[in-house]
C-alpha positions as CSV (number, residue, x, y, z in Angstrom):
1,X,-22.5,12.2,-16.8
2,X,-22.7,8.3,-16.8
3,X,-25.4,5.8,-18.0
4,X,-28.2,6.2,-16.3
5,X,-30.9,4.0,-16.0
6,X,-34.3,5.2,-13.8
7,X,-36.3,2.2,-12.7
8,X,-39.7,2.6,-11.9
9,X,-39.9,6.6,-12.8
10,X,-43.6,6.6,-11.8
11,X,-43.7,5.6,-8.9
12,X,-44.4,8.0,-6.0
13,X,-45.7,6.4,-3.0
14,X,-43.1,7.8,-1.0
15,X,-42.9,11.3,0.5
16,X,-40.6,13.8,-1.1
17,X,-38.6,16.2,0.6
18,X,-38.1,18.3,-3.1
19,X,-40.5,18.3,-5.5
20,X,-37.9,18.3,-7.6
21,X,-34.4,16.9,-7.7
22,X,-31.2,16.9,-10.5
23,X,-30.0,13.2,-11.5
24,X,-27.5,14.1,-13.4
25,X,-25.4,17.3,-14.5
26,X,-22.5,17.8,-16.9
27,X,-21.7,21.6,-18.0
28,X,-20.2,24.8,-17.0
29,X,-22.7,28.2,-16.2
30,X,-21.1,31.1,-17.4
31,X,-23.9,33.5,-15.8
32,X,-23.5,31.4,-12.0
33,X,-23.4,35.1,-10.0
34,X,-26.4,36.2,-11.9
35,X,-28.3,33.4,-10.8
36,X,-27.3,33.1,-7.0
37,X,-28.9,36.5,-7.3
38,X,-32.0,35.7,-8.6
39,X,-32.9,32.1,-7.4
40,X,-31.4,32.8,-3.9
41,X,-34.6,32.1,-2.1
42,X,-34.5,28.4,-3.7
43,X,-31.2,27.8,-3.3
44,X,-31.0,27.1,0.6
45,X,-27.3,27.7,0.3
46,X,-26.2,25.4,-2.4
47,X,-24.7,27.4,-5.2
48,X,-23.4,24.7,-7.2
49,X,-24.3,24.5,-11.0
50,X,-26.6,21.2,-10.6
51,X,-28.5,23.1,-7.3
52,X,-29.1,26.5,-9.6
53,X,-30.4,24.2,-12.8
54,X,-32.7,22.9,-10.2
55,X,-34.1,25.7,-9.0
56,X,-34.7,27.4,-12.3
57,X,-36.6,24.4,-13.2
58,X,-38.4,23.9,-9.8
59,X,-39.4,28.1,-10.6
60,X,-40.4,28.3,-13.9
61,X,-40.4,25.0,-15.0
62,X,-38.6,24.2,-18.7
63,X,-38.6,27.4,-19.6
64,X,-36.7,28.5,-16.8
65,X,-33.8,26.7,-18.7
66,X,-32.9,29.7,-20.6
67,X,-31.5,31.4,-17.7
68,X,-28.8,29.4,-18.1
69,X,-26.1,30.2,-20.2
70,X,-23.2,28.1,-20.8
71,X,-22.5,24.7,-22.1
72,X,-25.1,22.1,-20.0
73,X,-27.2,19.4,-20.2
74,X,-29.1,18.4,-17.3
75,X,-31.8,15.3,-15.7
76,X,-34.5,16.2,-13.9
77,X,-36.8,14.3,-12.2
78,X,-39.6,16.1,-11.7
79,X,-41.4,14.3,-8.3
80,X,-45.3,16.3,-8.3
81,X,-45.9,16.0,-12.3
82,X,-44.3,12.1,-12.4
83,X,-41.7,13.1,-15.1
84,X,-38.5,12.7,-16.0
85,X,-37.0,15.9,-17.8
86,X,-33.8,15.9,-19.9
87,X,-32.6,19.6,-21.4
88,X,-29.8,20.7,-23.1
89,X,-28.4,24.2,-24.0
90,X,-29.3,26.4,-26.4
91,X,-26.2,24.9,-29.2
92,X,-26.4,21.9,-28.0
93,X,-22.8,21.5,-26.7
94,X,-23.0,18.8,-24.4
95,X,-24.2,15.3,-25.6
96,X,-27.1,14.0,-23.9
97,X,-28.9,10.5,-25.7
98,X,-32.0,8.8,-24.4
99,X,-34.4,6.3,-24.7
100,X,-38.1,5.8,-23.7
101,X,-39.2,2.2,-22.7
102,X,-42.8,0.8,-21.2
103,X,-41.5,1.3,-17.5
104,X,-38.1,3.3,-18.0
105,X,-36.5,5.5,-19.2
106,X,-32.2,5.3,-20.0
107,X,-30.0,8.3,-20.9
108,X,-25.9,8.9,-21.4
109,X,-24.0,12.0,-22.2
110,X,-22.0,8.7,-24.1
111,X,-23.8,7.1,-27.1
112,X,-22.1,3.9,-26.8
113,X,-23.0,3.1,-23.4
114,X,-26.9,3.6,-23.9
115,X,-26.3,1.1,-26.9
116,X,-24.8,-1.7,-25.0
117,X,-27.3,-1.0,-22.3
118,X,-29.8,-1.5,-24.7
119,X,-28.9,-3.5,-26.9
120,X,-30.0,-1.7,-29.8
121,X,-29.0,-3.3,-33.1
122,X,-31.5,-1.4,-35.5
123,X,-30.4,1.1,-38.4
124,X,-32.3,4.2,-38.1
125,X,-32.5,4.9,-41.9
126,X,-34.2,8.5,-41.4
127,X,-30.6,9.2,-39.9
128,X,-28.9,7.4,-42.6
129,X,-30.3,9.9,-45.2
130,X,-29.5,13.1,-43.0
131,X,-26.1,11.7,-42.9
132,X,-25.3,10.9,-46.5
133,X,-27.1,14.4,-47.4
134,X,-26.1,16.7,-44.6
135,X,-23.9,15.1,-42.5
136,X,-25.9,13.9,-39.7
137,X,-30.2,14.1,-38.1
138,X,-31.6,16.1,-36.4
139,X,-32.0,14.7,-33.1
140,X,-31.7,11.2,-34.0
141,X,-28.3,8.5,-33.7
142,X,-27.9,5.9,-36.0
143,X,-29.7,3.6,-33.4
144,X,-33.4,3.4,-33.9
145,X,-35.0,4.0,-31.0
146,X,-32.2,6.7,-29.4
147,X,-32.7,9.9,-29.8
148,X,-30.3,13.2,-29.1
149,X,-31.8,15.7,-26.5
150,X,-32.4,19.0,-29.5
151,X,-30.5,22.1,-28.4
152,X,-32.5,24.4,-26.4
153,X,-35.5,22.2,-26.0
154,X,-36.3,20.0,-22.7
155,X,-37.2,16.1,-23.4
156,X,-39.8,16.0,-20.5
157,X,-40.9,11.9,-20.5
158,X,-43.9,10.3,-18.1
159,X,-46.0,7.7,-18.1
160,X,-48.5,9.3,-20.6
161,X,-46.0,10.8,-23.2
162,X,-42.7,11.9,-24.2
163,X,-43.1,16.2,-24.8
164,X,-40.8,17.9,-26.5
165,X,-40.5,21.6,-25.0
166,X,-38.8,24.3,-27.0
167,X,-37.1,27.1,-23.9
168,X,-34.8,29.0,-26.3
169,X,-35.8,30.3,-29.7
170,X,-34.2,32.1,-32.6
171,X,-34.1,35.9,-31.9
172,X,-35.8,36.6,-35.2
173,X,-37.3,39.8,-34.4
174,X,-34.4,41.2,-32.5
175,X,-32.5,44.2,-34.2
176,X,-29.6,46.2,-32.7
177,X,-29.5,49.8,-34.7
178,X,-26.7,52.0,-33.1
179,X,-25.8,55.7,-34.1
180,X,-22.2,54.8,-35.0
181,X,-20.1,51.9,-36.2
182,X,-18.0,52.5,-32.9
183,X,-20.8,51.4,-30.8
184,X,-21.2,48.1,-32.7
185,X,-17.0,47.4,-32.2
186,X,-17.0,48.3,-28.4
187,X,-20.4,45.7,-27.7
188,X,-18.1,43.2,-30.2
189,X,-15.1,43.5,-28.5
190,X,-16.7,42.9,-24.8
191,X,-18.6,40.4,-25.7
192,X,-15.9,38.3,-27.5
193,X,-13.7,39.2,-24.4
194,X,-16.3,37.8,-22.2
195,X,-16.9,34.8,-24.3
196,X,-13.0,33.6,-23.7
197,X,-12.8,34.7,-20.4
198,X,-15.5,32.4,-18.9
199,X,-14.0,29.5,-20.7
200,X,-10.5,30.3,-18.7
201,X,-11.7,29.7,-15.2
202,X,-10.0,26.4,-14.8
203,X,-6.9,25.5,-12.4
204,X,-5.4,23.2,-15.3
205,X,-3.8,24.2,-18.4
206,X,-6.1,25.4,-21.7
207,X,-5.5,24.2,-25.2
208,X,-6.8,25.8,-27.7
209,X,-7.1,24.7,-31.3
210,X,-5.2,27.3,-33.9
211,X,-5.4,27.0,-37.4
212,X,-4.2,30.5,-38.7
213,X,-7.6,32.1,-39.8
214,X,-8.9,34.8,-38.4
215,X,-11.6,33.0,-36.3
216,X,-8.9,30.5,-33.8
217,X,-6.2,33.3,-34.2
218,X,-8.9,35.3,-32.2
219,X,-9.1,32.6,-29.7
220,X,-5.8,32.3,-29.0
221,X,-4.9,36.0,-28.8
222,X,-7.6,36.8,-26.6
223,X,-7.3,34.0,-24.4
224,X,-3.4,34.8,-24.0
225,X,-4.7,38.5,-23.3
226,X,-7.1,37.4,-20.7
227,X,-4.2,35.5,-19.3
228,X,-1.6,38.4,-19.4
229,X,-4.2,40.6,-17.1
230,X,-4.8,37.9,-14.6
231,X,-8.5,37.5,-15.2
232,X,-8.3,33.4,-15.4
233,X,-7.6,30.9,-13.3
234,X,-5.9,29.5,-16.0
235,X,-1.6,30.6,-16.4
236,X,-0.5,28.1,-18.9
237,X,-1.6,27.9,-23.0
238,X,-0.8,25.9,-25.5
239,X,-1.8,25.6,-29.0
240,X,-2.8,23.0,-31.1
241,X,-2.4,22.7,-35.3
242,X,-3.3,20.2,-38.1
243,X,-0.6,21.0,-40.5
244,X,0.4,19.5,-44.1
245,X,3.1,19.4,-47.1
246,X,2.1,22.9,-48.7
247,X,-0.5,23.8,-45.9
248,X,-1.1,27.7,-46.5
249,X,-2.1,28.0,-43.5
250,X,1.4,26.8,-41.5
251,X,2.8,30.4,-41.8
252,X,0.0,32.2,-40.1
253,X,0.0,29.7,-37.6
254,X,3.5,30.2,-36.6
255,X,3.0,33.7,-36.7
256,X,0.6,33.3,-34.0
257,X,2.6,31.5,-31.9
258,X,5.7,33.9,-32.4
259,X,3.4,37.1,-31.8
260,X,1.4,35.5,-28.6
261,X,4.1,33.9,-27.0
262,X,2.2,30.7,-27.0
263,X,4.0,26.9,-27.3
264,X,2.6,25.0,-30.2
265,X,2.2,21.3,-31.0
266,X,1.7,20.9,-34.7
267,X,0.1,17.5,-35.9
268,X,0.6,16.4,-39.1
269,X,-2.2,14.9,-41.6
270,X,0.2,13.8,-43.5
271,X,1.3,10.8,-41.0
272,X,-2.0,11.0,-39.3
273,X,-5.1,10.9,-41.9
274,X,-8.4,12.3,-41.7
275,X,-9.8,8.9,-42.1
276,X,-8.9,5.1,-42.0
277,X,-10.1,2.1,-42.9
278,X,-11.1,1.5,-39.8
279,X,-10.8,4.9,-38.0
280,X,-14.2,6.4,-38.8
281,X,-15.7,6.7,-35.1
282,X,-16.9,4.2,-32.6
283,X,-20.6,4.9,-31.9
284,X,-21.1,7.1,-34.7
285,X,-19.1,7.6,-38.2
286,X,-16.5,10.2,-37.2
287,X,-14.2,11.6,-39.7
288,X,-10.9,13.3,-38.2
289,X,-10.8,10.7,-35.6
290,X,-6.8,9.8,-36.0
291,X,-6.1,13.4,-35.6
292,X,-8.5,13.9,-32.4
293,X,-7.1,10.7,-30.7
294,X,-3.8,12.6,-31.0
295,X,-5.3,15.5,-29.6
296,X,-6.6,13.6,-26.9
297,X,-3.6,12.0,-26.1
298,X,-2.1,15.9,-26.2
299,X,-4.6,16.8,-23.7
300,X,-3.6,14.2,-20.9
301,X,0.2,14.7,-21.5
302,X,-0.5,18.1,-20.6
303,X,-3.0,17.8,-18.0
304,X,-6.2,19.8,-20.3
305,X,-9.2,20.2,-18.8
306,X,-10.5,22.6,-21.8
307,X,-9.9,22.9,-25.7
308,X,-10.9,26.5,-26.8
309,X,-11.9,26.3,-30.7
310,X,-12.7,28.9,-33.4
311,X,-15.6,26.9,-34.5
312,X,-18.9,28.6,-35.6
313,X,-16.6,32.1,-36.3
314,X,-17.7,32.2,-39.9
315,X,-20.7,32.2,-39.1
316,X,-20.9,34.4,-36.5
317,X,-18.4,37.1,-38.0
318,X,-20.4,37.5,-41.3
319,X,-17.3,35.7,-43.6
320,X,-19.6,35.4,-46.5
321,X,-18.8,35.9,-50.2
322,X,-22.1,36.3,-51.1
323,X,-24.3,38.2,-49.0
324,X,-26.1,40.3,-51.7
325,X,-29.8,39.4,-50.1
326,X,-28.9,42.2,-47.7
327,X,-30.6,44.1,-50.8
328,X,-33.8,43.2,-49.6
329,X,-33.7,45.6,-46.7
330,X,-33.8,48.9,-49.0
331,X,-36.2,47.4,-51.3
332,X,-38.4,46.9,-48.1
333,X,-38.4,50.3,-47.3
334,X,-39.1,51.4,-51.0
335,X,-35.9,52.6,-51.2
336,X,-35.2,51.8,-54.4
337,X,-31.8,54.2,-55.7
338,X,-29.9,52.5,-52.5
339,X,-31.0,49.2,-53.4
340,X,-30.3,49.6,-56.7
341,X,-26.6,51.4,-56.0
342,X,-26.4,48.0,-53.7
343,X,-27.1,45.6,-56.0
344,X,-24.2,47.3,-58.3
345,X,-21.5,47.1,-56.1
346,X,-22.4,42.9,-55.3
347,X,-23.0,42.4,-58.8
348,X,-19.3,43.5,-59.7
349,X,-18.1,40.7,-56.9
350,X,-19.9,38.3,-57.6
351,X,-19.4,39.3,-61.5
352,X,-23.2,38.8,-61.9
353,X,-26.0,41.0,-64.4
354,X,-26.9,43.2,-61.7
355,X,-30.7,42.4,-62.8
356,X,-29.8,38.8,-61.0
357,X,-28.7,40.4,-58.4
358,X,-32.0,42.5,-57.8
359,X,-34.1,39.9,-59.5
360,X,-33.0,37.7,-56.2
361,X,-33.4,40.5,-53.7
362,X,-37.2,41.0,-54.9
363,X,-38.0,37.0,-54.7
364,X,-36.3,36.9,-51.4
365,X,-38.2,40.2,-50.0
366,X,-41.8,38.4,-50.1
367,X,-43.7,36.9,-47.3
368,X,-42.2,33.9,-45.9
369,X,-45.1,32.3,-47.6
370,X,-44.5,33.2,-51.2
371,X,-40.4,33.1,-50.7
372,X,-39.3,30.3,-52.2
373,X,-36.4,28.7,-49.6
374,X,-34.2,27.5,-52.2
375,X,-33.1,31.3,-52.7
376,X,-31.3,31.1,-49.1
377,X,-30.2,27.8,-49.6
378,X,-27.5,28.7,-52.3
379,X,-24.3,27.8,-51.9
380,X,-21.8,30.7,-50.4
381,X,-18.4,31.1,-52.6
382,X,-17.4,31.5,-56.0
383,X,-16.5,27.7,-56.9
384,X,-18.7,25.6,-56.0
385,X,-18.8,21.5,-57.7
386,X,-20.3,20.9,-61.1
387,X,-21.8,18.3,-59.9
388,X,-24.5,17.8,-57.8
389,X,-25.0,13.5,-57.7
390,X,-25.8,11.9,-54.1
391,X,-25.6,8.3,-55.5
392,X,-28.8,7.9,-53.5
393,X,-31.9,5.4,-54.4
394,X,-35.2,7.2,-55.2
395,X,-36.9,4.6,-53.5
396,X,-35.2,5.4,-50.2
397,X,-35.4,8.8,-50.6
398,X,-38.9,8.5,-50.7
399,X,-39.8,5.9,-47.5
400,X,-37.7,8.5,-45.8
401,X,-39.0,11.6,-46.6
402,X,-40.0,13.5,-43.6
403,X,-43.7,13.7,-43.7
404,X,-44.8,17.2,-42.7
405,X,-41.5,19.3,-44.8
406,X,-39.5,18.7,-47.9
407,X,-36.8,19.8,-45.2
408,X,-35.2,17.4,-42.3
409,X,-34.8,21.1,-40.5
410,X,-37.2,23.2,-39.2
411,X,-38.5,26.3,-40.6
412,X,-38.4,29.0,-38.0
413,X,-36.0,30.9,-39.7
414,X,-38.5,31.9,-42.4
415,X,-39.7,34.4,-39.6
416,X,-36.8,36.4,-39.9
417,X,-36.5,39.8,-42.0
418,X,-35.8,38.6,-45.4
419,X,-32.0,39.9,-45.7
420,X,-31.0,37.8,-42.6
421,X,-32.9,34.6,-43.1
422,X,-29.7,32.7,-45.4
423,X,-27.8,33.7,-42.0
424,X,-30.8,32.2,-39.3
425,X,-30.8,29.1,-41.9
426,X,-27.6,28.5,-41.3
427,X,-27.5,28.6,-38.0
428,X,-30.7,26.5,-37.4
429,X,-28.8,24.2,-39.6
430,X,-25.3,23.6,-37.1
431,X,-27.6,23.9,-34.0
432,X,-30.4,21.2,-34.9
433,X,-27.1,19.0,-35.9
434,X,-25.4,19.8,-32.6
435,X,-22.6,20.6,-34.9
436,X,-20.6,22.0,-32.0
437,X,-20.8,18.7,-30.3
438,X,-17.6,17.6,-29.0
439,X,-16.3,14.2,-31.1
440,X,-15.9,11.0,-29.3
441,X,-12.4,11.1,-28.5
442,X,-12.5,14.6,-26.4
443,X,-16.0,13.8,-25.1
444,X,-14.7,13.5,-21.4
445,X,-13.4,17.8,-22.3
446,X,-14.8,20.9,-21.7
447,X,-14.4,21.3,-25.6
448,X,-16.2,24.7,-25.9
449,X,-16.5,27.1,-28.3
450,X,-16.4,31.2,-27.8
451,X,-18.1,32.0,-30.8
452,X,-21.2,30.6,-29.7
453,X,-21.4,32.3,-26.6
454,X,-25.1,32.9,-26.3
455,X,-25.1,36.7,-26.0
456,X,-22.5,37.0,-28.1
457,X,-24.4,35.3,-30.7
458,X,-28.0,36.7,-30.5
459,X,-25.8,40.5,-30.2
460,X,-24.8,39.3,-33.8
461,X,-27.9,37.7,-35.3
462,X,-29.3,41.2,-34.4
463,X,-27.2,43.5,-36.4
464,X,-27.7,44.9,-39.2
465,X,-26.2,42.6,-41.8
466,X,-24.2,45.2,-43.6
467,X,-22.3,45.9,-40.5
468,X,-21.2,42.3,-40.6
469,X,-20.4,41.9,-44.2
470,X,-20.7,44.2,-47.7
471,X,-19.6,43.6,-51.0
472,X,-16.0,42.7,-51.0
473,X,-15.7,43.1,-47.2
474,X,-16.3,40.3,-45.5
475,X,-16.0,39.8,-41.5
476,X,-15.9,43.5,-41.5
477,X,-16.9,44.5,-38.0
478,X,-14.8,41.6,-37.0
479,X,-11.9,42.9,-38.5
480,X,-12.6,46.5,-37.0
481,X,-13.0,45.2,-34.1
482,X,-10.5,42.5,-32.8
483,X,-7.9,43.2,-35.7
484,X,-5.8,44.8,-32.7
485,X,-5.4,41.1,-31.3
486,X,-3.5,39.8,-34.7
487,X,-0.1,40.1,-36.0
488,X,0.3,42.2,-38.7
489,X,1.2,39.7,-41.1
490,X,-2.7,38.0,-40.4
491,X,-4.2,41.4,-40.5
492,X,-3.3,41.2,-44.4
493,X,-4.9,37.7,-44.9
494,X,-8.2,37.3,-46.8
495,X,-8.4,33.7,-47.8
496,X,-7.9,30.4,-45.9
497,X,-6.0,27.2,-46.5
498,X,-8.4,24.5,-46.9
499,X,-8.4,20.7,-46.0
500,X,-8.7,19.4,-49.7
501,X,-4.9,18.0,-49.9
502,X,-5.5,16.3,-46.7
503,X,-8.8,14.9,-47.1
504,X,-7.9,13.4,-51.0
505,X,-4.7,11.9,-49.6
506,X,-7.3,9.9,-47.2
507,X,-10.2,8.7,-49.5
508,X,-7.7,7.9,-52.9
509,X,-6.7,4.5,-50.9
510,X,-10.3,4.0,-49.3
511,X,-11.4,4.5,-52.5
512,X,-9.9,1.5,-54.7
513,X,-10.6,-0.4,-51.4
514,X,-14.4,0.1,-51.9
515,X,-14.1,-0.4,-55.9
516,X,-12.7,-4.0,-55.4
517,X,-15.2,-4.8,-52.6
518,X,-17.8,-7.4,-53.9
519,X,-20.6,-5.8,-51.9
520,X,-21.0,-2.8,-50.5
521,X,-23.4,-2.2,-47.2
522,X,-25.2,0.7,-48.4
523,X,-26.0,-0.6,-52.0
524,X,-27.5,-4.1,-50.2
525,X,-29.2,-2.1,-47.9
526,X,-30.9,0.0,-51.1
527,X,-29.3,2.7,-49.8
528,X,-27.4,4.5,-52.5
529,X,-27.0,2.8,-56.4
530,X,-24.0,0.5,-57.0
531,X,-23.4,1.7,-60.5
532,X,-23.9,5.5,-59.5
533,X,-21.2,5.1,-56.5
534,X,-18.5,2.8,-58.2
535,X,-18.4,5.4,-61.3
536,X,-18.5,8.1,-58.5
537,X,-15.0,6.3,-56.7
538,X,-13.8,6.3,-60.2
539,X,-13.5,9.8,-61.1
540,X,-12.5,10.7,-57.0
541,X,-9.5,7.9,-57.9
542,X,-8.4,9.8,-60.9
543,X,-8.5,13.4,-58.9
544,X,-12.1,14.3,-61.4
545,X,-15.2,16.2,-60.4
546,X,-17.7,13.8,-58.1
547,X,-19.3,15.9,-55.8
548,X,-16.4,14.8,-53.3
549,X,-17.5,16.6,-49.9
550,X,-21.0,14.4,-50.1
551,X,-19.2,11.1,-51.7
552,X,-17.3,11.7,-48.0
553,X,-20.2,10.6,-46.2
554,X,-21.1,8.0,-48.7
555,X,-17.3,6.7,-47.5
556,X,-17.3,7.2,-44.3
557,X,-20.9,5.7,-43.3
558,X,-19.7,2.6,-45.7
559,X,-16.3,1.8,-43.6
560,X,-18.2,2.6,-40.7
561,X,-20.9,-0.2,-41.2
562,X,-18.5,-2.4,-42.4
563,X,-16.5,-2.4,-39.1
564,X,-19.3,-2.7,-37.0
565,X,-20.3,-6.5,-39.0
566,X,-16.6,-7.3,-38.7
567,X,-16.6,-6.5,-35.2
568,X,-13.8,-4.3,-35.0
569,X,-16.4,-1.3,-33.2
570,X,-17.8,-2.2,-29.7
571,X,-21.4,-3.1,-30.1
572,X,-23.6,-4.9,-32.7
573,X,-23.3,-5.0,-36.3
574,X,-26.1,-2.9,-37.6
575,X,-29.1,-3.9,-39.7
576,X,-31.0,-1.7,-41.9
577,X,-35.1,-2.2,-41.5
């Protein structure tokens, strides 16, 4: 999908045909012989993707957009109401920016290219706080004034307003109770099946990411399995590693390869960093970008079409260490023995007074009104950082604070039953920051990812959260499930190498760059505080606690500032407000 820019939207002087018409489409449906079926009276025999989006729309207007599943964004324009209509799918996979001027309205599935269309050389500082603290905005770029289309909502602009529409919603209420655990495996395993299998129908060769967990080793044994029966176009894999001196993970990932029969191309981080000076993203701060230009370059050596990843399997699959609200559901029911036989067996792994554990349980179990939301916003794992420092200026935190919520999320997720609302959070969380985005160098991909195959994932949000997960058992149905799929010496495996080597090797150097720098973007923007940051670099130079994973961003959005002024990024240097 290229820059677009739609002169004179309004205007309707002349006679239309269709009331409604598709300007621009990038996506695949994974439900396409579903909806021949049931939009064939609008369809007036064109079946492709773009023609079905349109009649869904011209049908049921925006909220006809859930009927699609898959990985979409779509442009409408929308001839009887005088409106231009802009969607995206449920996780947001496919980019899709805009922005709203007097007598038009421009959009891009590429960030840069609505930039220099635009012009744009304004710092959106309500992004640069979600960044620093999350990671990234909901919905906005680092361009004031350009927004991100939100998954599973439809933009719908005209000359009166720009409406935000919401067409898919978190399936809060749903619960899936079946008679026996074998019932839960069986939906699993098709689903999961299914999930691969429509991201194989491609004439050109798949790669697929594989890092030697359990959630890419899936991937890539199912996809080989799918292959092996003849149910993809696809008959060529390969897989794709990031390995390092001492990786854990390089053993399981060979193992893989051996046990699939799959050819691997193992890229190290040792001779290609997470970051650089001055590889941290074009039209956003990107880390991983040296690695991803390498995967690019992968894919067009090999003539890719599609990267298969394990990304949101974690998740999904219920990998949580501590999962111990799940008490909540037999205090709910006043059945207090189980609860409190529940409580005993997560207070012994998470080595916690099992009073904690129940005290928790009983906070959690009141009305979403009376919860308090920090309970589901604690950290998952047994070592966590001792400290907690952002480095930001209370001043900035405060003319950015969102106005209606302490939160830059939305709240939705409260609705749920109390013992799954740490695991809606979460996902509201990755879907409002289009986490599953594909980065800038594989944009022009189908870079997809199985485990957030839309039934797949509201089947799992609907379980019963003990069939997922219990004390010491985490991915449990997963690993009942699919364990079939892994070679024996992965079936074994109940931890996960971690990019901390890497990611230290890469911000030691960028570190005693920034501490002999004699200004610093963010600190004369009143961003962050100088000394705060410098004594912050400090202890990250000599390998000491500094809340490392959020000084990341802190690095990342500095160097990428910086080479925006020096002009080493296409576009404008950047100016805060």
């Amino acid at each position: 999908m290229k820059t677009q820019t739609e002169l004179n939207w309004l205007d309707s002087q002349h006679d239309r045909l269709e009331r409604t018409e598709v300007l621009a489409w990038d996506g695949r449906l994974d439900n396409r012989a579903d909806l021949v079926v049931l939009l064939t009276d609008s369809l007036r025999g064109n079946t492709s993707n773009a023609a079905l989006a349109r009649a869904a729309y011209a049908r049921w207007g925006p909220s006809g957009f859930v009927h699609l599943i898959g990985d979409w964004s779509v442009v409408i324009r929308d001839h009887a109401n005088h409106t231009i209509v802009l969607a995206s799918d449920f996780a947001g996979v496919r980019p899709l920016y805009y922005h709203v001027q007097p007598e038009r309205v421009l959009w891009s599935s590429r960030l840069q290219s609505i930039v220099d269309a635009t012009g744009i050389c304004e710092l959106d500082e309500q992004y640069v706080r979600g960044f620093l603290l999350f990671g990234g905005c909901p919905n906005r770029t680092p361009y004031r004034g350009i927004y991100s289309v939100p998954s599973g909502h439809a933009v719908c602009v005209s000359s009166e307003a720009t409406k935000v529409h919401r067409f898919w919603a978190l399936p809060n209420g749903d619960e899936i109770r079946y008679r026996t655990e074998r019932q839960y495996e069986e939906h699993l395993r098709a689903l999961f099946r299914e999930a691969v299998s429509v991201r194989l129908q491609t004439g050109s060769p798949v790669l697929a990411e594989l890092s030697g967990g359990l959630d890419s080793s899936s991937v890539v044994s199912m996809a080989k399995h799918v292959i092996r029966r003849g149910a993809s176009c696809t008959t060529r894999l390969t897989t794709v590693s990031y390995v390092w001196r001492n990786s854990l993970d390089e053993p399981f990932i060979r193992e893989v390869e051996s046990f699939c029969g799959v050819e691997g191309v193992h890229i190290s981080a040792d001779d290609q960093p997470i970051i650089t000076e001055t590889q941290v993203g074009n039209a956003t701060p990107e880390a991983f970008q040296p690695l991803r230009t390498s995967i690019a370059s992968i894919a067009n050596t090999l003539g890719v079409k599609t990267i298969l990843t394990g990304m949101n399997g974690d998740l999904m699959m219920g990998n949580w260490f501590d999962d111990s609200l799940q008490v909540t559901a037999s205090l709910r029911q006043f059945r207090i023995g189980r609860a409190f036989e529940e409580a005993l067996a997560w207070s012994k792994i998470l080595r916690l007074p099992v009073y904690s554990v129940l005290r928790r349980a009983i906070r959690a179990a009141l009305p979403p009104s009376l919860a308090p939301a920090a309970i589901y916003a604690a950290p998952d794992g047994s070592s966590m950082p001792k400290s907690t420092e952002t480095s930001l200026v209370p001043a900035f935190g405060d003319r950015t604070a969102h106005p209606e919520a302490e939160s830059f999320f939305s709240d939705a997720w409260m609705q749920a039953r109390p013992e799954r609302r740490k695991h809606f959070r979460s996902l509201t969380t990755m879907l409002e920051l289009r986490a599953l985005q594909p980065p800038e160098p594989l944009q022009h991909l189908d870079y997809t990812h199985p485990f957030a195959h839309r039934p797949m994932v509201e089947f799992l949000m609907a379980v019963p959260p003990d069939v997922l997960c219990r004390p010491g058992e985490p991915r449990r149905l997963m690993r009942s499930a699919l364990s079939d799929l892994w070679p024996l010496k992965l079936r074994t495996r109940r931890s996960k190498g971690l990019f901390n080597a890497p990611w230290q090797k890469a911000l030691r150097p960028l570190a005693h760059i920034l501490l002999k720098a004699s200004q610093l973007y963010l600190v004369e923007s009143g961003f962050v505080d100088r000394t705060s940051v410098f004594s912050r670099l400090q202890r990250l130079s000599s390998g000491l606690d500094c809340n490392e994973s959020q000084l990341r961003q802190i690095i990342l959005l500095e160097l990428w500032l910086r080479n925006r002024a020096d002009g080493r990024l296409s576009g404008q240097a950047l100016r805060a407000a």
